[in-house]
C-alpha positions as CSV (number, residue, x, y, z in Angstrom):
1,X,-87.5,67.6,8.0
2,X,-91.2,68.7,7.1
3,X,-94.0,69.8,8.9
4,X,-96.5,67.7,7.1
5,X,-98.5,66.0,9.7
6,X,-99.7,63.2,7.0
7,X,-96.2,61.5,7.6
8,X,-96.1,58.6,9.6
9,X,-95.5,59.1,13.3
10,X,-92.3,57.2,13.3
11,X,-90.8,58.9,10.7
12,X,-91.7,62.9,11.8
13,X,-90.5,61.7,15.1
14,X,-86.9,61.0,13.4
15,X,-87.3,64.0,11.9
16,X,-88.2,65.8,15.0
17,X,-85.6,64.3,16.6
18,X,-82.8,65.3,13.9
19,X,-84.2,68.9,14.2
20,X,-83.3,69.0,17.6
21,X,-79.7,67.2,17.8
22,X,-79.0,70.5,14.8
23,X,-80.5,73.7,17.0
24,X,-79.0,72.0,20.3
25,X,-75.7,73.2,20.0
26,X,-76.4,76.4,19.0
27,X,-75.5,79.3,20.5
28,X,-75.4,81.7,17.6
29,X,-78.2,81.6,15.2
30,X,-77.4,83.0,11.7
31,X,-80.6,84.0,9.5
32,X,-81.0,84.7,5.8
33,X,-83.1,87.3,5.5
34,X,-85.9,86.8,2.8
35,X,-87.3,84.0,3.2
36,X,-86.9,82.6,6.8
37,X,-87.8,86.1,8.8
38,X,-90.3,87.7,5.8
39,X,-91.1,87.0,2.2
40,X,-89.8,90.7,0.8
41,X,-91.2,90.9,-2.1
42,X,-95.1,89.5,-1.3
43,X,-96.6,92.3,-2.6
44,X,-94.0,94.4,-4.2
45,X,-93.2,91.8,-6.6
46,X,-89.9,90.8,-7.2
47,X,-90.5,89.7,-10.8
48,X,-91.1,93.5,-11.6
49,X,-88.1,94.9,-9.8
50,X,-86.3,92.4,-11.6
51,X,-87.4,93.0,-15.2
52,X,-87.5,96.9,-14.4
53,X,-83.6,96.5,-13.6
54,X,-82.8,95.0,-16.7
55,X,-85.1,97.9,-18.6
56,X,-82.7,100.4,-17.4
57,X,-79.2,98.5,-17.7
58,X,-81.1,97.9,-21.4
59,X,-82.0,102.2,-21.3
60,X,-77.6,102.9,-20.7
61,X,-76.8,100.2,-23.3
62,X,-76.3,97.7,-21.3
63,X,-78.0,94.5,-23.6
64,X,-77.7,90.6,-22.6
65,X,-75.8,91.1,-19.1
66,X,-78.7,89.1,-17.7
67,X,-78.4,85.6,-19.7
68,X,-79.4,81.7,-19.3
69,X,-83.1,82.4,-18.2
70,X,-81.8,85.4,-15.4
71,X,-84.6,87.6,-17.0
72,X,-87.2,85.8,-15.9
73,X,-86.2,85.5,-12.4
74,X,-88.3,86.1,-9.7
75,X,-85.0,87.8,-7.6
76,X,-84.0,90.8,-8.7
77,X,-80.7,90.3,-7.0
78,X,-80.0,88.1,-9.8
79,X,-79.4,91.0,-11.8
80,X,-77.1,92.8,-9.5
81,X,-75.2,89.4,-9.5
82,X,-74.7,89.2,-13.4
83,X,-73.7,93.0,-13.8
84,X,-71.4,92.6,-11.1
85,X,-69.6,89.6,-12.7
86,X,-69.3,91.5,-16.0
87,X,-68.3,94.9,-14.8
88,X,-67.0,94.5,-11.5
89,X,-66.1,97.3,-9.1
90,X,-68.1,99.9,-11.7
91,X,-69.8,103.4,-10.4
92,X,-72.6,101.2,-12.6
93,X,-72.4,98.2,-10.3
94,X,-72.7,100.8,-7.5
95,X,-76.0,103.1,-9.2
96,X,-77.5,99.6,-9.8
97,X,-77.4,98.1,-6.2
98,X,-78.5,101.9,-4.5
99,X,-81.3,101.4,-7.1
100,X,-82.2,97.7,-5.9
101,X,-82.2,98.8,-2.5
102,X,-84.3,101.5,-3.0
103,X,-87.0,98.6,-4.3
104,X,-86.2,96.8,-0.9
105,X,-87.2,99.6,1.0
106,X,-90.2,100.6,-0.3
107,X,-91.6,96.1,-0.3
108,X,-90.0,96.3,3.5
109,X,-93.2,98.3,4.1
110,X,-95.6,95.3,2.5
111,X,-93.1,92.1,3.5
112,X,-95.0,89.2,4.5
113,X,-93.8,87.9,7.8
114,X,-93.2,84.2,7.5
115,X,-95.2,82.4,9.9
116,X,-93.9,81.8,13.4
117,X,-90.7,83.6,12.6
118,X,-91.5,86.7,14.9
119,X,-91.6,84.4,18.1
120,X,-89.2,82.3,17.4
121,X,-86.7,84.8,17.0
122,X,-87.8,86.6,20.5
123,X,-87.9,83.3,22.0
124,X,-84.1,82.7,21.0
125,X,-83.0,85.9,21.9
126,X,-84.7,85.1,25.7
127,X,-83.1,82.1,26.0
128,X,-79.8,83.8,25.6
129,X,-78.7,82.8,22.3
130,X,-76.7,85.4,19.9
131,X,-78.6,86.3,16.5
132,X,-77.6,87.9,13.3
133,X,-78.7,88.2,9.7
134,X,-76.7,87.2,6.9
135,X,-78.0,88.2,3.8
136,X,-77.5,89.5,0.3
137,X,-80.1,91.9,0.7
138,X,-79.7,95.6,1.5
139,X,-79.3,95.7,5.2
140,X,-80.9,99.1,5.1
141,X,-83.9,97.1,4.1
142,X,-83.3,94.6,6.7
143,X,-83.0,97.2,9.3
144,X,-86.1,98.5,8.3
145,X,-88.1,96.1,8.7
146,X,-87.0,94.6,11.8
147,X,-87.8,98.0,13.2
148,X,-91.6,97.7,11.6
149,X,-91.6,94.6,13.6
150,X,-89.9,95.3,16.8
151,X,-87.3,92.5,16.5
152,X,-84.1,95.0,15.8
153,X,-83.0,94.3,19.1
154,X,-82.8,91.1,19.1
155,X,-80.2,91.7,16.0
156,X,-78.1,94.5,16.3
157,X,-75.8,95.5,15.4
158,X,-75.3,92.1,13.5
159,X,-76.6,92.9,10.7
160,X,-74.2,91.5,7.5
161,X,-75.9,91.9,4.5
162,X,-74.9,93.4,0.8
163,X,-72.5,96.4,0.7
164,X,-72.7,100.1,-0.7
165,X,-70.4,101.1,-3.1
166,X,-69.0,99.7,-6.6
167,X,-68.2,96.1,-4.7
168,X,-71.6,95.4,-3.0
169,X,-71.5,91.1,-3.0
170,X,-69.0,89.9,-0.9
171,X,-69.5,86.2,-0.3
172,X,-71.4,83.9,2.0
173,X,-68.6,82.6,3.6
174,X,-67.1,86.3,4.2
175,X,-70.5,87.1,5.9
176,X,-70.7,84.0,7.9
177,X,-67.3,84.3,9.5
178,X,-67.9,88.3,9.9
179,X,-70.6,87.3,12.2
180,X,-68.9,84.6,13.7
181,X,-66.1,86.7,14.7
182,X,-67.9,89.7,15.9
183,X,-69.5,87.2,18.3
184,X,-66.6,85.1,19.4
185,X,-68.8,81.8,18.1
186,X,-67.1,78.7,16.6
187,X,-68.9,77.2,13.6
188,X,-69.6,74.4,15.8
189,X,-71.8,76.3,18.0
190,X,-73.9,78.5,15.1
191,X,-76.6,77.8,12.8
192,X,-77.3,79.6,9.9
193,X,-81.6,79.1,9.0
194,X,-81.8,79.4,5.3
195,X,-83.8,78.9,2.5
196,X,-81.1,79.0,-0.9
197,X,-78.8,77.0,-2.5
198,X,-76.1,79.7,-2.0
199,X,-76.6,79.5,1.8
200,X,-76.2,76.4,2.0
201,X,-73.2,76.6,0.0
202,X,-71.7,79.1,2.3
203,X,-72.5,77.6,5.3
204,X,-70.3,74.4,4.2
205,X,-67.7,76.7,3.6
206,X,-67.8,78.1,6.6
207,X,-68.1,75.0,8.0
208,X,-71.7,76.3,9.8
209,X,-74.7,73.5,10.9
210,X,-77.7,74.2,8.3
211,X,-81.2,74.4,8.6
212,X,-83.1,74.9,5.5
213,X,-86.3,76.7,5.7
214,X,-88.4,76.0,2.1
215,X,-92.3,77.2,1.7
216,X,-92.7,74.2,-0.3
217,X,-91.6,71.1,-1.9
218,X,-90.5,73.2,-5.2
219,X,-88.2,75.0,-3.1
220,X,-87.0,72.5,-1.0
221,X,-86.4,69.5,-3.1
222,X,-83.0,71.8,-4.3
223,X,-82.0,71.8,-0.7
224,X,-82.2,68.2,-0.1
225,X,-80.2,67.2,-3.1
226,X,-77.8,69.5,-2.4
227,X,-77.3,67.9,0.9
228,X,-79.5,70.3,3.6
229,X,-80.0,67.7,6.4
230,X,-83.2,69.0,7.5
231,X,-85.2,71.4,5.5
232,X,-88.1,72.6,7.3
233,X,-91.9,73.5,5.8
234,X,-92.8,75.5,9.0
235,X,-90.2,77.0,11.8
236,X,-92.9,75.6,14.5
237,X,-91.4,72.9,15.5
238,X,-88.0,75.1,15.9
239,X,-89.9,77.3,18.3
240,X,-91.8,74.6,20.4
241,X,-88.8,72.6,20.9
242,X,-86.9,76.0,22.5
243,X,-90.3,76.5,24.6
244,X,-90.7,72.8,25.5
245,X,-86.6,73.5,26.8
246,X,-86.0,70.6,25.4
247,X,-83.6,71.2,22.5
248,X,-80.3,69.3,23.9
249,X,-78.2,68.9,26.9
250,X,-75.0,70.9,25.8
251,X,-76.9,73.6,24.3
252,X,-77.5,76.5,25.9
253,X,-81.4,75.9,26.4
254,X,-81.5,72.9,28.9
C-alpha cells in the first residue's frame, strides 16, 4: 500500500481497502520508534554517531567488530548489535549502549516528527485502542521525546525498548509478547507499525498483523519482498480511515 495518488483508482482503492481489513482488528497498536513516530536522527546524524562509536571501540582496541559494510551505516545501533554478538554480556557492551543513548538523547531534542504521526496516534488513543512502543532504541530517548511532544500519555507505561546493563538487545519477539502481555492482547487483535526488516521479522514471530511504514520506495521495496502486506508511504490514510470510523465492523472503531 502507497500513498502515491498517480496510481490508478482501482488499484489504491484495493490498497485502501487492504489497509483497512489490517487496522480493523486492532485493538493494540504496537509502534517502532524511529521511523513511524519521528525520524531520530534528522539532524543529529546517525552516520556520525555511528562512525564516532566505532572511533572509540577502535580508541580501547577494539578493531573490525563492525564488519561487512556495518561502518558505513546510517544506524548506529548497528554497532551496538555487532559488539554485542562478539562480547556479549561485557561491562563494554554495557559503556557502549549508555554511550548510544546518550546520542539518542541529545537528537530526541532535534527528531523530525514523521508527518501525521502525532494525530494519529491521539486519534487511536481516543478511540480507545491500547498503544505501546516497541523499539531497539533507548527508551529513555523514547520517553523523552514523547514528552517534547505531549503524546507520553497516550503510551505509558508501555514503553519496551533496549535495556541498561551488559545485555541491552533482547529480541523483537521478547518485546512484542512483553507488550502483549502487559495488556492482556492476543496477537490477533495487535498491530505492530514498522518500518525494518527486523520488525517485520519479529512480528511473524510473534505472530502480530504488520504494517510497514517506508519514506520511500528504497526503503520499502525490502519490506515488500520480505512479505510486509501493506507498506505504507504516508500514515494518512491510517488516520482518516479511524476518523472516517470506518475501519471494520469487529474492531473496536465502528
Amino acid at each position: 500500500m502507497t500513498s502515491d495518488a498517480t496510481k490508478p483508482s482501482g488499484q489504491n482503492a484495493n490498497a485502501i481497502e487492504k489497509l483497512r481489513e489490517l487496522i480493523a482488528p486492532a485493538r493494540v497498536v504496537l509502534w517502532d520508534f524511529d521511523g513511524p513516530i519521528c525520524r531520530l536522527f534528522a539532524r543529529h546524524t546517525a552516520e556520525r554517531v555511528a562512525t564516532e562509536l566505532v572511533d572509540w571501540l577502535e580508541s580501547r582496541g577494539l578493531h573490525g567488530l563492525v564488519t561487512g559494510g556495518e561502518p558505513g551505516s546510517p544506524d548506529p545501533r548497528t554497532v551496538l548489535r555487532a559488539l554485542d554478538r562478539h562480547r556479549p554480556g561485557s561491562d563494554l557492551v554495557a559503556e557502549l549502549e549508555e554511550r548510544l543513548t546518550q546520542e539518542e538523547l541529545r537528537a530526541a531534542v532535534s527528531a523530525m516528527p514523521t508527518a501525521y504521526a502525532d494525530p494519529l496516534i491521539r486519534t487511536w488513543t481516543a478511540v480507545g485502542a491500547r498503544l505501546a512502543v516497541t523499539t531497539d532504541n533507548s527508551p529513555r530517548a523514547v520517553r523523552a521525546y514523547l514528552g517534547s511532544r505531549g503524546l507520553a500519555g497516550c503510551f505509558e507505561p508501555r514503553i519496551y525498548g533496549r535495556a541498561a546493563g551488559p545485555c541491552p538487545l533482547g529480541t523483537g519477539p521478547h518485546r512484542l509478547e512483553r507488550a502483549l502481555g502487559d495488556t492482556g492482547s492476543s496477537p490477533a487483535a495487535a498491530l505492530v507499525i514498522g518500518g525494518s526488516l527486523s520488525g517485520l521479522a519479529a512480528a511473524a514471530d510473534a505472530g502480530v498483523p504488520f504494517l510497514g511504514y517506508a519514506r520511500n520506495e528504497r526503503e520499502a521495496e525490502p519490506l515488500r519482498s520480505a512479505g510486509a502486506v501493506c507498506v505504507a508511504g504516508s500514515l494518512e490514510p491510517v488516520l482518516r480511515l479511524l476518523r472516517d470510523g470506518r475501519p471494520g465492523p469487529t474492531g473496536p472503531f465502528a
